[in-house]
Residue, then its C-alpha position, 0 to 999 in steps of 0.5 A: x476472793x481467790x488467789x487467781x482473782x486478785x492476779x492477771x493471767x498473762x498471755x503469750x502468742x508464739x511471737x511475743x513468747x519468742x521475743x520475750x526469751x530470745x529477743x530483748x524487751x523493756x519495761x517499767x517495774x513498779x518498785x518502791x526506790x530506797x537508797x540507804x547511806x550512812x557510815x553504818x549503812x552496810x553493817x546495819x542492812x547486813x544484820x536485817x537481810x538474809x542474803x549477804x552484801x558485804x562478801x561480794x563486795x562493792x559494785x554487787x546486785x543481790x536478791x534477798x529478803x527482809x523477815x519477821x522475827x519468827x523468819x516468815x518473808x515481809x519482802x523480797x528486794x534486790x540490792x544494788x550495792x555502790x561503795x557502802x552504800x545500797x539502793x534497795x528496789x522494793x516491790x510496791x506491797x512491801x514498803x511500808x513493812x519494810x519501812x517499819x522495820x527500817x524505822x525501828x532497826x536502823x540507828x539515824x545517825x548510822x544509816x539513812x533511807x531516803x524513799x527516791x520512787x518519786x524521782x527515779x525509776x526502774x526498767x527491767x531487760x528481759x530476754x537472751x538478747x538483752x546483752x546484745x541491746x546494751x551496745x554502746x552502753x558504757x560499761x556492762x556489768x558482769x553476772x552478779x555486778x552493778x556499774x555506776x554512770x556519771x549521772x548517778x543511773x546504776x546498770x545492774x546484772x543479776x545472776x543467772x536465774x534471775x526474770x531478767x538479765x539487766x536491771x537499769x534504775x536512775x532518774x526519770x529523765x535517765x530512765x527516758x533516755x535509756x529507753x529510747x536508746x535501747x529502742x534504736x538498737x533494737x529493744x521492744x518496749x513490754x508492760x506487766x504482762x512480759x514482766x508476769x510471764x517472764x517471772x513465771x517461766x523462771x519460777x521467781x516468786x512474787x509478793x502477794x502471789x507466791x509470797x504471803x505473811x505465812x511464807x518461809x523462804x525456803x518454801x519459795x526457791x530462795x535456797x535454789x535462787x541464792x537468795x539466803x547466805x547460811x555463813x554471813x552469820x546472824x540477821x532479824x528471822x535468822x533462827x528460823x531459817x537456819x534451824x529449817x535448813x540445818x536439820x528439818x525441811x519445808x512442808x511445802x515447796x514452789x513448783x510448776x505446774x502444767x495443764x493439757x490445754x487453756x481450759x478456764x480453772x474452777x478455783x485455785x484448790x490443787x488435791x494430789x497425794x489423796x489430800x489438799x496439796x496447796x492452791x494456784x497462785x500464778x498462771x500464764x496461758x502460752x502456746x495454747x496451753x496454761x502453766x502455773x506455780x504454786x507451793x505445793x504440800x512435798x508429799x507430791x513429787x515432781x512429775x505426779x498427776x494433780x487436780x488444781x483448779x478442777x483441771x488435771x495437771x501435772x507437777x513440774x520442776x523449775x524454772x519451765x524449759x523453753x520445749x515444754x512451754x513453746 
């Protein structure tokens, strides 16, 4: 079975495109909900996560992921960092990867990981006016921070980039309650495909689309995206990823790619540069044409002429500008 087989294409009329990336939507995400505590909580995560989340200090949001020993990616994850303490937001397809190496690495009476997915949720704000739709909120984080309510729901900010511009997670109820009146301001409440479609426009890779267990991160924009510290010193995979980044390159790197038209796709086979380049891993069908990422052989340059999935395409540089998709 394909790549494209085992994901939904999403697609976006102009309308829901436009209130997408210039109005605000809401919607649930199916993370997997960890809260790690301790008196070595902190240190213990330092030392397993590429990014860095002691130097930006408390009240900080990070992306990162947690790597084999030989440094290929067994999950990305965002961490909300309140006190020294860290809620983690796993994608559902890396818990229980990221739970055995946690079971394994982190001391009990250190750091404790409590799994609070079946209490608590995750709702993500997508769009330029997401800002604009938190009036009234009371307090809205700055690029980078998280805010902590009294009722325990963090209010995260990631930094530019990022899919969406706030991240919210707190109990059901909270989350309900949050919906409702994010609703009154205004917000429209989106599925998997915004979430998908929003993803792919801002070239973030995604496990198991872009992400599988052969995957480097600098294979997967995780320099471009901040999603590596190279001066927080050493962590589980570090040695790999240092060596790449010091003195050699990938072989392969994320990239867009565009379509002339909505044309179905034969396969996921990209042959550009007179060889097989890398295959389709994420499409969006938008304003009648289909865009695309895939992490591409570096032999082909951005702007080069490929066949991927039977069609002609052309490569492209991330994360899509708003005129090319429109």
């Amino acid at each position: 079975m394909s790549t494209l087989d085992r994901r939904t294409e999403p697609a976006l009329d102009p309308i829901r495109l436009a209130r997408l990336v210039s109005g605000a939507v809401a919607v649930d995400m199916p993370f997997t909900v960890l809260d790690v505590t301790g008196p070595g909580a902190l240190q213990c995560l330092q030392g397993l996560v590429t990014n860095d989340l002691v130097k930006p200090g408390p009240g900080t949001v990070t992306w990162g992921a947690l790597l084999t020993p030989k440094g290929m990616i067994e999950s990305d994850l965002w961490a909300l960092r309140h006190g020294d303490n860290v809620t983690l937001l796993v994608p559902h397809a890396g818990k229980e990867k990221v739970l055995e190496v946690f079971r394994r690495s982190l001391p009990p009476r250190l750091a404790k990981v409590e799994d609070r997915s079946a209490t608590h949720h995750v709702l993500f704000l997508y769009g330029s006016g997401a800002e604009g739709a938190l009036h009234g909120h009371p307090s809205v984080p700055s690029a980078g921070q998280v805010v902590t309510e009294g009722d325990g729901t963090h209010l995260a900010h990631p930094a530019a980039g990022a899919p969406a511009p706030f991240i919210l997670v707190g109990t059901t109820a909270a989350i309900d309650a949050a919906r409702v009146r994010l609703q009154s301001h205004g917000v429209a409440v989106g599925d998997q495909d915004d979430a998908e479609a929003a993803r792919i426009l801002a070239g973030w890779p995604a496990l198991g689309a872009e992400i599988d267990d052969k995957t480097l991160p600098q294979e997967v924009r995780f320099d471009e995206l901040g999603g590596v510290s190279y001066t927080k010193g050493c962590y589980l995979g570090q040695e790999t990823v240092a060596r790449l980044h010091f003195r050699g390159h990938p072989n392969r790197e994320l990239r867009g790619l565009e379509w002339e038209d909505a044309a179905p796709l034969a396969d996921d086979r990209i042959e550009g540069a007179g060889r097989d380049a890398g295959t389709v891993r994420s499409t969006l069908l938008v304003g009648g044409r289909r865009v695309g990422l895939s992490p591409i052989r570096r032999e082909v340059a951005t702007g080069d002429a490929v066949v991927a999935g039977g069609r002609p395409a052309r490569v492209v540089a991330l994360p899509f500008e708003g005129p090319r998709v429109a």
